[in-house]
Biopython code that builds the backbone (N, CA, C, O; Angstrom):
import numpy as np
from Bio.PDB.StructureBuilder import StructureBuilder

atoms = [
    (1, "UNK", "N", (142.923, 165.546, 19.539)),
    (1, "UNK", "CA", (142.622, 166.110, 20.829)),
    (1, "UNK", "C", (142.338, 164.982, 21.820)),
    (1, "UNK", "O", (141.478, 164.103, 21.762)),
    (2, "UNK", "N", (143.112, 165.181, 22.585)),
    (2, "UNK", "CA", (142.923, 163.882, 23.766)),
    (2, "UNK", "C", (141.433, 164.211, 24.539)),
    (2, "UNK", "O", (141.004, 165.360, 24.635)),
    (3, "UNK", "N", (140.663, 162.926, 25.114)),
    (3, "UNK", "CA", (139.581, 163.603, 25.476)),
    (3, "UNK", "C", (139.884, 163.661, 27.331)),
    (3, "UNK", "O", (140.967, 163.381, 27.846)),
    (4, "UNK", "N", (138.977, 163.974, 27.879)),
    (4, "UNK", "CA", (139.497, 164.016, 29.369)),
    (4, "UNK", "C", (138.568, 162.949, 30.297)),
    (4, "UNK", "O", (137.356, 162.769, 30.180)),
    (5, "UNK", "N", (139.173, 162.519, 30.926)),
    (5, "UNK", "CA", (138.973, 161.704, 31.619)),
    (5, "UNK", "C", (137.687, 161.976, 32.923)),
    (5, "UNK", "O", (137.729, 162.937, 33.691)),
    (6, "UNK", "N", (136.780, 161.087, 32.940)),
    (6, "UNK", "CA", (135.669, 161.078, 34.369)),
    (6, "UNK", "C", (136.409, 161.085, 35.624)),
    (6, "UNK", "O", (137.385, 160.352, 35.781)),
    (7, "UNK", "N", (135.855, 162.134, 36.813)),
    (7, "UNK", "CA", (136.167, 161.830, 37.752)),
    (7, "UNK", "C", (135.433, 161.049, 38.623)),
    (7, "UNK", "O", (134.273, 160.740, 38.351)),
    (8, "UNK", "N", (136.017, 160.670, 39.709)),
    (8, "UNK", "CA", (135.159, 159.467, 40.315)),
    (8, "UNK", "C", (134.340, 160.310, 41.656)),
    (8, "UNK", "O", (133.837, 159.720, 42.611)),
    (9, "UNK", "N", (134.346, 161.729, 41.476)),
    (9, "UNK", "CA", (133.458, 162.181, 43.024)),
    (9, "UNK", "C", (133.533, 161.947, 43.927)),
    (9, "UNK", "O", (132.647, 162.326, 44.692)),
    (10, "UNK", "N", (134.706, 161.126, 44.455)),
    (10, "UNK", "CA", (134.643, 160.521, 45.706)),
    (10, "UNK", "C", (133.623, 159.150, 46.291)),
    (10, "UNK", "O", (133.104, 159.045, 47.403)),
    (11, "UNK", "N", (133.564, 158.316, 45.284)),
    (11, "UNK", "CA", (132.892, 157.195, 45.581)),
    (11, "UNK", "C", (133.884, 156.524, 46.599)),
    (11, "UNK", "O", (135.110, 156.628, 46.616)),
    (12, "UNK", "N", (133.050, 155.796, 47.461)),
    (12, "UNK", "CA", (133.848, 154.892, 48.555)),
    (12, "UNK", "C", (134.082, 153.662, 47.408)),
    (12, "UNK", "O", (133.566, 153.225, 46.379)),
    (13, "UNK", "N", (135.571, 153.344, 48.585)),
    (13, "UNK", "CA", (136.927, 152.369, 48.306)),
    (13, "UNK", "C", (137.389, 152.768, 47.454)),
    (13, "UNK", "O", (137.830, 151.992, 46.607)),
    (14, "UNK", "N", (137.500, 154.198, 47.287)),
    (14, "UNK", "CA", (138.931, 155.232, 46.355)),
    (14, "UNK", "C", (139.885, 155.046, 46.961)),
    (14, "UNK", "O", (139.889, 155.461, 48.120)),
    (15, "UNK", "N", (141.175, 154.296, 46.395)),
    (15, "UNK", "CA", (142.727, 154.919, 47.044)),
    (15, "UNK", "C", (143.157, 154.837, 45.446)),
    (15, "UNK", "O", (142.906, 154.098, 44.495)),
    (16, "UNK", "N", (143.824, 155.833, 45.658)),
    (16, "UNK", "CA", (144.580, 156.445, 43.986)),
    (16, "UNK", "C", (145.205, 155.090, 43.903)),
    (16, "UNK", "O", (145.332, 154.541, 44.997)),
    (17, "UNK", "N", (145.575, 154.502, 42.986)),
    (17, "UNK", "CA", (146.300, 153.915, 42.613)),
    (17, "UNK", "C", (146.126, 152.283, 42.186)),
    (17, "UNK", "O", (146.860, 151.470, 41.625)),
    (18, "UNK", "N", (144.821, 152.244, 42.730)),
    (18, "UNK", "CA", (144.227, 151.046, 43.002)),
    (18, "UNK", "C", (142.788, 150.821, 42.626)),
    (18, "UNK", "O", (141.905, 151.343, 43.307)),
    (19, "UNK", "N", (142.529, 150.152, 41.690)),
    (19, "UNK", "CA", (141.023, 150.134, 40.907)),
    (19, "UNK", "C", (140.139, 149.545, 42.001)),
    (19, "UNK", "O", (140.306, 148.330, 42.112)),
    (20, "UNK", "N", (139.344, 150.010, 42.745)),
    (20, "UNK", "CA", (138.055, 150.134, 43.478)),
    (20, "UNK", "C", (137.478, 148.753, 43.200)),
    (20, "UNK", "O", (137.110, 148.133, 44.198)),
    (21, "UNK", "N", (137.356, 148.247, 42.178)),
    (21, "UNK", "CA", (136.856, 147.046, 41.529)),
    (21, "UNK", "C", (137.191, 145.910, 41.314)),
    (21, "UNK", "O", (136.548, 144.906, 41.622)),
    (22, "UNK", "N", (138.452, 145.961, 40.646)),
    (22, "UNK", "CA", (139.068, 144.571, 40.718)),
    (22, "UNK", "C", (140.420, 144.576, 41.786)),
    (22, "UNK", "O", (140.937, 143.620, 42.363)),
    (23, "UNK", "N", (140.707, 145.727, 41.810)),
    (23, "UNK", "CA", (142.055, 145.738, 43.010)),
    (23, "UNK", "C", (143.340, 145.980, 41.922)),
    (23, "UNK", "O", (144.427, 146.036, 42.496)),
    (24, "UNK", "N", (143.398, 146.152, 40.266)),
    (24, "UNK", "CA", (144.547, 145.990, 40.039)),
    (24, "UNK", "C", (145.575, 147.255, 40.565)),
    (24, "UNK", "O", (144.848, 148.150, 40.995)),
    (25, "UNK", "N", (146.945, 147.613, 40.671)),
    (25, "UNK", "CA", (147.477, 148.814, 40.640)),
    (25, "UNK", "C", (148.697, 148.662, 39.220)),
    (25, "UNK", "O", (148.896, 147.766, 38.399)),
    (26, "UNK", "N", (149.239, 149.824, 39.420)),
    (26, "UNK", "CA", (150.110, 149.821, 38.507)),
    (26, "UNK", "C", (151.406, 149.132, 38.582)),
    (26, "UNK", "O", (152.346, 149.291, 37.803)),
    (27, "UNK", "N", (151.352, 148.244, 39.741)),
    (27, "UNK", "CA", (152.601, 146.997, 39.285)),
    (27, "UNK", "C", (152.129, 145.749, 39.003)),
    (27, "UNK", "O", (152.758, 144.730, 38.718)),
    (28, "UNK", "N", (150.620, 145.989, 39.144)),
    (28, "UNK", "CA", (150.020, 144.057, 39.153)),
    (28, "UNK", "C", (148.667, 144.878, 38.309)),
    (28, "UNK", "O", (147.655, 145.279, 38.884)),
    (29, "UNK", "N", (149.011, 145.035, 36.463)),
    (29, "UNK", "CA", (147.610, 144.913, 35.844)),
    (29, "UNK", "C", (146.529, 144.040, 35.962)),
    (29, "UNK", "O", (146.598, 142.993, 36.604)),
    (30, "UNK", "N", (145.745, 144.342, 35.497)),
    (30, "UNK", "CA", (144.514, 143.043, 34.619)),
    (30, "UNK", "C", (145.163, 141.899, 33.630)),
    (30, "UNK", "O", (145.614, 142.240, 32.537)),
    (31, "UNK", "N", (145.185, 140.880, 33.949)),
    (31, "UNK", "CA", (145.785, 139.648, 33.528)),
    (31, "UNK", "C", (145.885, 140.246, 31.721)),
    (31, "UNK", "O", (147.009, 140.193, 31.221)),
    (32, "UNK", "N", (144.877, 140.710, 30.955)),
    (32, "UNK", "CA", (144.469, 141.377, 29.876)),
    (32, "UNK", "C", (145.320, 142.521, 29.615)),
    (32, "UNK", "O", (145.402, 142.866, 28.436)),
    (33, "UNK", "N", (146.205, 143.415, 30.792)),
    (33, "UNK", "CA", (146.224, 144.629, 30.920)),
    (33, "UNK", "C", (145.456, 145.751, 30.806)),
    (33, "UNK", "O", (144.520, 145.762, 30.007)),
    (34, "UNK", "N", (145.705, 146.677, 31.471)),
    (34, "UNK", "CA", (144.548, 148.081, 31.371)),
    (34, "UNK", "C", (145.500, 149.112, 31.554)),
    (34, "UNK", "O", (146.717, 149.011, 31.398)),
    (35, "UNK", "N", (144.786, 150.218, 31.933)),
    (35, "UNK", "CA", (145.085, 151.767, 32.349)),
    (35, "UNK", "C", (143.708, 151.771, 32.741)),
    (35, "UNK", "O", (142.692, 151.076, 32.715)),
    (36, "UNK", "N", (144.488, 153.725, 33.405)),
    (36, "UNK", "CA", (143.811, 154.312, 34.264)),
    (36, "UNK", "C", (142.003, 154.841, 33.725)),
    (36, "UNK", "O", (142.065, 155.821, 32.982)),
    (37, "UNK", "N", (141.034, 154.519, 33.897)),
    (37, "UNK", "CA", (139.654, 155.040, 32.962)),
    (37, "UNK", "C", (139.366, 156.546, 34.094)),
    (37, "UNK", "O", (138.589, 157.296, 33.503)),
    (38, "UNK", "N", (139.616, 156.911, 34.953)),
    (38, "UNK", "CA", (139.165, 157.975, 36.117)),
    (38, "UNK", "C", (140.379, 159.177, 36.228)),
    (38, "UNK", "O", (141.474, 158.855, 35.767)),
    (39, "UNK", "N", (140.275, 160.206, 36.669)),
    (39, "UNK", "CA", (141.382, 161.141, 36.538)),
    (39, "UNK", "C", (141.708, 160.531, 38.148)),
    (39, "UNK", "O", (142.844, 160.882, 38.467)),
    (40, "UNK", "N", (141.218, 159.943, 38.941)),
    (40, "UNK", "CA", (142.296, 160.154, 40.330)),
    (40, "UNK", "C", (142.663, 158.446, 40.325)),
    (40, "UNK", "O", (143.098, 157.863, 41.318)),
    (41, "UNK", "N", (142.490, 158.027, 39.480)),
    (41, "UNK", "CA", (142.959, 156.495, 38.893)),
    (41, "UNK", "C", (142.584, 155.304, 40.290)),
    (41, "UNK", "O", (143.280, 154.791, 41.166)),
    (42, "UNK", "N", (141.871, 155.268, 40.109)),
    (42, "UNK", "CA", (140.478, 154.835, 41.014)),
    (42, "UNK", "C", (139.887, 153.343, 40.422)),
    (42, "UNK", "O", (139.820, 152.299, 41.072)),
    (43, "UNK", "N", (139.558, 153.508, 39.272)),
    (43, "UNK", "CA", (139.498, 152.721, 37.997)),
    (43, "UNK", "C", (139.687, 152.684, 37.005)),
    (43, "UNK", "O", (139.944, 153.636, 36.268)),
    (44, "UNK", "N", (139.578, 151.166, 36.638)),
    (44, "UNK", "CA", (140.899, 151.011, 35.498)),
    (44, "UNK", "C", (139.779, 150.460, 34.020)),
    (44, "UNK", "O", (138.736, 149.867, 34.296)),
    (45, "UNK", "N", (140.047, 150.662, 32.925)),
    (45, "UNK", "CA", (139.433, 150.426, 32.248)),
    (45, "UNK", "C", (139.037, 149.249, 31.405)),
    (45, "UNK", "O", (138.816, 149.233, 30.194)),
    (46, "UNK", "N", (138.979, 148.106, 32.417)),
    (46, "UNK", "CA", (138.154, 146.927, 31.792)),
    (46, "UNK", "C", (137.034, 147.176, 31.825)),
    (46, "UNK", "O", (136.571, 147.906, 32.702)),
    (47, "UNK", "N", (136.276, 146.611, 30.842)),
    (47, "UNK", "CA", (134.582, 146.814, 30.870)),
    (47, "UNK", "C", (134.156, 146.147, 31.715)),
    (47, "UNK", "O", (133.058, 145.771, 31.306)),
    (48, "UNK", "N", (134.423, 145.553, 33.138)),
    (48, "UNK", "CA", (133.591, 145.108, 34.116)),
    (48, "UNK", "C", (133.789, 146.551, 34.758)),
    (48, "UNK", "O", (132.982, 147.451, 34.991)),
    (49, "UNK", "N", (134.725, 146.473, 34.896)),
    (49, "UNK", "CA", (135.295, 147.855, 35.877)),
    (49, "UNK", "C", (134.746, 148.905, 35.323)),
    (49, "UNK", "O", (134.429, 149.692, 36.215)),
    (50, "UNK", "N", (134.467, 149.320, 34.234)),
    (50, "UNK", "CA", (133.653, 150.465, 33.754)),
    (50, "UNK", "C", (132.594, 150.684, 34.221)),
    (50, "UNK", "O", (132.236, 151.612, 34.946)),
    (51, "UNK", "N", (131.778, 149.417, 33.629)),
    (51, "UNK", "CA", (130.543, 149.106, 33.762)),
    (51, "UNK", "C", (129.823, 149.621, 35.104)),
    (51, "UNK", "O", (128.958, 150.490, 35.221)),
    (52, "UNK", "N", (130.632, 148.573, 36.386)),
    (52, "UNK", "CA", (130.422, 149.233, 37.556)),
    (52, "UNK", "C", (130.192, 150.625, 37.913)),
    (52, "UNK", "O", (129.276, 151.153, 38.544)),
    (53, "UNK", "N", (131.525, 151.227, 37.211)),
    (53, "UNK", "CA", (131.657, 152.598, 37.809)),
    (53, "UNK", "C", (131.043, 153.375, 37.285)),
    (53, "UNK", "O", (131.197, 154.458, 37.849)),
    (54, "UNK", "N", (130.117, 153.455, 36.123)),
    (54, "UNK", "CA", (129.201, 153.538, 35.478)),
    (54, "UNK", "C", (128.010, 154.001, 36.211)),
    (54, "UNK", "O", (127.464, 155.104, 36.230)),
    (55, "UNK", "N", (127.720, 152.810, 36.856)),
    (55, "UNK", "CA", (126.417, 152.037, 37.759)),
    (55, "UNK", "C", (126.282, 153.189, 38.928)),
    (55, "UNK", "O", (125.294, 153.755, 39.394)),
    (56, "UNK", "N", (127.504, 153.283, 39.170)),
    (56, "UNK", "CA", (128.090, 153.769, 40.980)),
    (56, "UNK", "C", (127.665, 155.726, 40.640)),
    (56, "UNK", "O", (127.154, 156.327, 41.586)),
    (57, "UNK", "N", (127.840, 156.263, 39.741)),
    (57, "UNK", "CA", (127.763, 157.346, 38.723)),
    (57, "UNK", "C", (126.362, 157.557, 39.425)),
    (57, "UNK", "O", (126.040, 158.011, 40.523)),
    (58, "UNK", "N", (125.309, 156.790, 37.811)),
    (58, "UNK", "CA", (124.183, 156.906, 38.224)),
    (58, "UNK", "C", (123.542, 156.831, 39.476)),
    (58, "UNK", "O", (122.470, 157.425, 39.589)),
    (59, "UNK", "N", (123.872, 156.383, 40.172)),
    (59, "UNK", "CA", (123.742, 155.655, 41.862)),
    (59, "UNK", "C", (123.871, 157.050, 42.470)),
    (59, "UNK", "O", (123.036, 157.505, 43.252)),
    (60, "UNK", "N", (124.793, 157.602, 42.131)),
    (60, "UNK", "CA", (125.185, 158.940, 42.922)),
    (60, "UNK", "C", (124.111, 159.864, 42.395)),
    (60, "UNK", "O", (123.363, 160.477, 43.157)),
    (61, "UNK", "N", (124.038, 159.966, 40.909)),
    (61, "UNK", "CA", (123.258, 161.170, 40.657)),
    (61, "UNK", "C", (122.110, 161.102, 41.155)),
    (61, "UNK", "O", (121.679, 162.182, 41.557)),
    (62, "UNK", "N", (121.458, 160.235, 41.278)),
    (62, "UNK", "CA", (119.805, 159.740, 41.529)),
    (62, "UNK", "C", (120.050, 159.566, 42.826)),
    (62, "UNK", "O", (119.182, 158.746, 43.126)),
    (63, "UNK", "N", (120.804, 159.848, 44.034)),
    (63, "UNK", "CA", (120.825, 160.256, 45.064)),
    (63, "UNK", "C", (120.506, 161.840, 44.978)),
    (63, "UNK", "O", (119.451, 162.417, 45.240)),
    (64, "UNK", "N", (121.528, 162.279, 44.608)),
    (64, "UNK", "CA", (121.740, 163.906, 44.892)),
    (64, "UNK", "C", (120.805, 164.221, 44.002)),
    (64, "UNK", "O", (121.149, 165.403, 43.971)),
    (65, "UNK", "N", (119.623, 164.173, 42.999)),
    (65, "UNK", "CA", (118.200, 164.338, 42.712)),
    (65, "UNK", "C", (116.993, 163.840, 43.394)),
    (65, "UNK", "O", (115.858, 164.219, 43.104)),
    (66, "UNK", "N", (117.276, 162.968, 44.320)),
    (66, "UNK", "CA", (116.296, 162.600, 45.602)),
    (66, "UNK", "C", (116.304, 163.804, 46.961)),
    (66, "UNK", "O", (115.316, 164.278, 47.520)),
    (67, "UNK", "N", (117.564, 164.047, 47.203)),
    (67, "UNK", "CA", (117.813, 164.528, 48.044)),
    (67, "UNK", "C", (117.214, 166.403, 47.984)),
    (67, "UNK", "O", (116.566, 167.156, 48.711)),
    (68, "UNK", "N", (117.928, 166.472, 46.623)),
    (68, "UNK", "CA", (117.306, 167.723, 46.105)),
    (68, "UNK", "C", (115.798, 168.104, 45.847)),
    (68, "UNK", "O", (115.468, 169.244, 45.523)),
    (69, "UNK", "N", (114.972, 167.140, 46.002)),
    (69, "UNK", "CA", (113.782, 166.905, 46.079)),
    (69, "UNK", "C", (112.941, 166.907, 46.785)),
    (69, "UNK", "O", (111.785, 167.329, 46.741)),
    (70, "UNK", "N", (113.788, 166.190, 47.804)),
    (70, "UNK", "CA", (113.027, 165.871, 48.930)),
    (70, "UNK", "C", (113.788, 167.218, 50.455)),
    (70, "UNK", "O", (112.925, 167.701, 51.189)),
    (71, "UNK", "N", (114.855, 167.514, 50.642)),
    (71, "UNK", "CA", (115.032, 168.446, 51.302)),
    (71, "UNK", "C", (115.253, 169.597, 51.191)),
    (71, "UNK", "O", (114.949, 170.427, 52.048)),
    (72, "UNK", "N", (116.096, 169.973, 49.593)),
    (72, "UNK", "CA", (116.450, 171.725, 49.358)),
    (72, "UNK", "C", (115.609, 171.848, 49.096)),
    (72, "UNK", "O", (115.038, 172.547, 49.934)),
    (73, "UNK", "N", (114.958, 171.572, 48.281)),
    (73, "UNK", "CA", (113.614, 172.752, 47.308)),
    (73, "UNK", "C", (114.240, 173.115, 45.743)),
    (73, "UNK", "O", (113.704, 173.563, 44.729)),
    (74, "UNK", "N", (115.717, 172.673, 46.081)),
    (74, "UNK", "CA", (116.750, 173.188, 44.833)),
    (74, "UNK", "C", (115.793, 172.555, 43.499)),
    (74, "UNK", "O", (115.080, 173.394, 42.948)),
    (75, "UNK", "N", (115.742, 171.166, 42.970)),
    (75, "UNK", "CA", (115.268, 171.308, 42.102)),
    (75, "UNK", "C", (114.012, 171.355, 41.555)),
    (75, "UNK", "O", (113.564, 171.346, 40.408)),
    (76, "UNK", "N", (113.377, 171.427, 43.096)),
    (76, "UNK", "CA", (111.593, 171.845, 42.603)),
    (76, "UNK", "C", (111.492, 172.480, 42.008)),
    (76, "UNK", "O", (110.481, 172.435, 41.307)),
    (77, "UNK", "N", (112.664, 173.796, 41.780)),
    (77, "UNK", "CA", (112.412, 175.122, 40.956)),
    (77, "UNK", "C", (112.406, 174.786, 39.487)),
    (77, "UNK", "O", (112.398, 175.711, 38.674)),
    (78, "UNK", "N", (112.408, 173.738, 39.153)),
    (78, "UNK", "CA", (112.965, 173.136, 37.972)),
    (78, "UNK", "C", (111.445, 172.621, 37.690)),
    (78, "UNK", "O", (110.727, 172.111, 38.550)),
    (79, "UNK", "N", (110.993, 172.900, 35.994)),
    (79, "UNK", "CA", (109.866, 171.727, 35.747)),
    (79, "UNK", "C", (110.020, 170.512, 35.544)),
    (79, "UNK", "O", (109.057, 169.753, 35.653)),
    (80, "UNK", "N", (111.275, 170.052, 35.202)),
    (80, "UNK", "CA", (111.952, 168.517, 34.881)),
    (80, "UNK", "C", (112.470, 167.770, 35.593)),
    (80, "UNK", "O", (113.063, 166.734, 35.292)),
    (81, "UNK", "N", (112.243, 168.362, 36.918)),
    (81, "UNK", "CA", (113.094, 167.508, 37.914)),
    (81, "UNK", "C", (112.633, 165.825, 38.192)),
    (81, "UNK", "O", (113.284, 164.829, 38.507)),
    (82, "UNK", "N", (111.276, 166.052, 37.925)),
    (82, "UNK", "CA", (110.853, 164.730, 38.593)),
    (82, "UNK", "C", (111.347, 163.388, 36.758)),
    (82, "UNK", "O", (111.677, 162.206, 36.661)),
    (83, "UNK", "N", (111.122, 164.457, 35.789)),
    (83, "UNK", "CA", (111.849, 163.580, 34.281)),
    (83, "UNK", "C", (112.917, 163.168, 34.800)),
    (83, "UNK", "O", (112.841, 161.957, 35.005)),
    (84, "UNK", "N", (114.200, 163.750, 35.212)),
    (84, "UNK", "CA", (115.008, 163.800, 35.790)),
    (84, "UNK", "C", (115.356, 162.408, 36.251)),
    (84, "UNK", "O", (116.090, 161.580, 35.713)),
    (85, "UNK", "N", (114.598, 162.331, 37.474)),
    (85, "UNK", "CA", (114.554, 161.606, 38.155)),
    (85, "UNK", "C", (114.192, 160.124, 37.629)),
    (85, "UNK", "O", (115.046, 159.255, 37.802)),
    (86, "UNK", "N", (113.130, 159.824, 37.078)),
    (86, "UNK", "CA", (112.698, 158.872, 35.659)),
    (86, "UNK", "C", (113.821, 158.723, 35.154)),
    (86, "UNK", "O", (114.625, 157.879, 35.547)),
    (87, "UNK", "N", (114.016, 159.510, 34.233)),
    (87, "UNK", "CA", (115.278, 159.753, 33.115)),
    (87, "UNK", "C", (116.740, 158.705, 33.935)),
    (87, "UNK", "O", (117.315, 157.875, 33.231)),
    (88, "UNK", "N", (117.051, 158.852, 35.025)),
    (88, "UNK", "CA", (118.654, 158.606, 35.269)),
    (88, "UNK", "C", (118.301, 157.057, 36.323)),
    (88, "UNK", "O", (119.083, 156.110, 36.411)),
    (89, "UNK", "N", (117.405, 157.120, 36.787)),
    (89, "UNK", "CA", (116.152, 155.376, 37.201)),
    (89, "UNK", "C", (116.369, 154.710, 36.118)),
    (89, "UNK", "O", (117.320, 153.931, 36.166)),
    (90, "UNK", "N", (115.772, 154.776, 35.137)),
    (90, "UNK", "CA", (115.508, 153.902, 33.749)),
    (90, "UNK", "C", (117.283, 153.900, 33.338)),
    (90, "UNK", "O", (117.737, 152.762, 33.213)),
    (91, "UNK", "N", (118.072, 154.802, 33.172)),
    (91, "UNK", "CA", (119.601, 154.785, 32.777)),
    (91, "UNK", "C", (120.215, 153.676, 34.003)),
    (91, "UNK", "O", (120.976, 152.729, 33.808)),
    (92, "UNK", "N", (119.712, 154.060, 35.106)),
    (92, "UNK", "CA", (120.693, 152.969, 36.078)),
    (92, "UNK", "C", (119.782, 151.481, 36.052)),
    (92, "UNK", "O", (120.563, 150.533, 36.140)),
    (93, "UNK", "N", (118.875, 151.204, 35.990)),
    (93, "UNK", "CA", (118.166, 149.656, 35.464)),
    (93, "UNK", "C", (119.460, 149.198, 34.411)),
    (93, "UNK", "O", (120.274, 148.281, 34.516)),
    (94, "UNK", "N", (119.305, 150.099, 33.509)),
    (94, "UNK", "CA", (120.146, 149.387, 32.056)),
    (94, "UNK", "C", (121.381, 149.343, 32.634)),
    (94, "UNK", "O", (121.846, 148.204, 32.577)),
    (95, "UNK", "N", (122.103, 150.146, 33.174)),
    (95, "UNK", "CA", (123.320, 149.946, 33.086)),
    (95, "UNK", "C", (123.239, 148.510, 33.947)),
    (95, "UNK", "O", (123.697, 147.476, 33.461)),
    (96, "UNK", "N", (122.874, 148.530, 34.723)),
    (96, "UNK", "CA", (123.491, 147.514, 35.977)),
    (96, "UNK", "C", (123.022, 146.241, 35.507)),
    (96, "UNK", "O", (123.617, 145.231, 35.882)),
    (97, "UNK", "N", (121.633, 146.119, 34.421)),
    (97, "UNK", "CA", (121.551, 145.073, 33.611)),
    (97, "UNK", "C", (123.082, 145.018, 32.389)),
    (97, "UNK", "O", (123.842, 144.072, 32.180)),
    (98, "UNK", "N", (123.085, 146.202, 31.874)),
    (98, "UNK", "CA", (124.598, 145.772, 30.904)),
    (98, "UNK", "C", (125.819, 145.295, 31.708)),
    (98, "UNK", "O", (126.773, 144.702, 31.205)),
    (99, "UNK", "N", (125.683, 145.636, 33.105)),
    (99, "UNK", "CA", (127.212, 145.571, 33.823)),
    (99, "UNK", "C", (126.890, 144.033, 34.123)),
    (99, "UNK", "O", (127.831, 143.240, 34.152)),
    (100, "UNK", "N", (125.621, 143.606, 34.340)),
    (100, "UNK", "CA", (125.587, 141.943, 34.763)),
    (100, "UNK", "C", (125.605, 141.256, 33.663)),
    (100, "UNK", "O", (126.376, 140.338, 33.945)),
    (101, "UNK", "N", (125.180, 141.062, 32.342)),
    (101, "UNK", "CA", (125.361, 140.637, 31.345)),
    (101, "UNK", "C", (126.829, 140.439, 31.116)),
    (101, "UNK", "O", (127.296, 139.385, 30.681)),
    (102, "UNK", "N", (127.745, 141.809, 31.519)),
    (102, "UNK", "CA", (129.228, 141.878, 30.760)),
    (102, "UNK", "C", (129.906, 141.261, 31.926)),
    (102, "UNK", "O", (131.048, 140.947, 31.592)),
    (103, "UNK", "N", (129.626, 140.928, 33.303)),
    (103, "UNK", "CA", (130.113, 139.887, 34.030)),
    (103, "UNK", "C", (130.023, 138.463, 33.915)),
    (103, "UNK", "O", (130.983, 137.700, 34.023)),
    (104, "UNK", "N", (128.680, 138.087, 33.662)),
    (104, "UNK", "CA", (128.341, 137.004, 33.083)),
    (104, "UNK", "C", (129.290, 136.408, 31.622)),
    (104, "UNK", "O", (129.708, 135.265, 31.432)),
    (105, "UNK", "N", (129.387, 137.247, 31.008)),
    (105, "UNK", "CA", (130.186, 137.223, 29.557)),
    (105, "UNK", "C", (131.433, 136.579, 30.128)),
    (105, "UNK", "O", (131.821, 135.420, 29.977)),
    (106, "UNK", "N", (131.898, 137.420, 30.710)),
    (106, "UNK", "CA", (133.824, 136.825, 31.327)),
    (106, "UNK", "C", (133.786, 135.574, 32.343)),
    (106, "UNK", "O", (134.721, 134.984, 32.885)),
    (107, "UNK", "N", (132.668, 135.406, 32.406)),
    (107, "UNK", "CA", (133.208, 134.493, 33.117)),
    (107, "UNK", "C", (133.159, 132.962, 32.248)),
    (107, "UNK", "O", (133.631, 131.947, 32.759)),
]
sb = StructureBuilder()
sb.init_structure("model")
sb.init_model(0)
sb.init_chain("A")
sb.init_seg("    ")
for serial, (resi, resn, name, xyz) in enumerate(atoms, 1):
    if name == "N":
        sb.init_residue(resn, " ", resi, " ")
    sb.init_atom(name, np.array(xyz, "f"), 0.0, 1.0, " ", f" {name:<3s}", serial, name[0])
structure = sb.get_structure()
């Protein structure tokens, strides 16, 4: 079973075809080669480029749980919201520490 691919939500510097990150497209890979890691092929799946988009993920969610917090009321209704909030903080520290480590690595 093939699994399915992350979408990218509309993070800025999306153009289909063109990895957000390093710039490769599908006539000029990653020196390494890659493919597409995103369904609107946005990014490509080197682990820097992951990593990032990873980062950019969490970045988003822990927006739209601030926001929900602080202006709907949406997830006040929730007892976990503020875990939540903790919970995907502490996930984006690590990642963006793993995404600098795995930059550091390549180079």
């Amino acid at each position: 079973m093939r699994s399915k691919k992350p979408s990218s939500l509309n993070l800025k510097n999306a153009r289909p075809g063109r990895c957000r990150y390093c710039r490769c497209t599908d006539a000029r890979a990653c020196p390494d080669g890659c493919s597409w890691y995103d369904v609107e092929e946005t990014v490509c799946n080197s682990s820097i480029c992951v990593s990032l988009f990873r980062v950019a993920l969490a970045d988003c969610a822990r927006k739209l749980i601030r926001v929900g917090i602080n202006k709907t009321g949406f997830l006040k209704s929730l007892s976990c919201y503020g875990e939540a909030a903790v919970v995907i903080d502490t996930l984006l520290t690590e990642m963006r520490s793993d995404a600098a480590m795995e930059m550091a690595s390549e180079t």
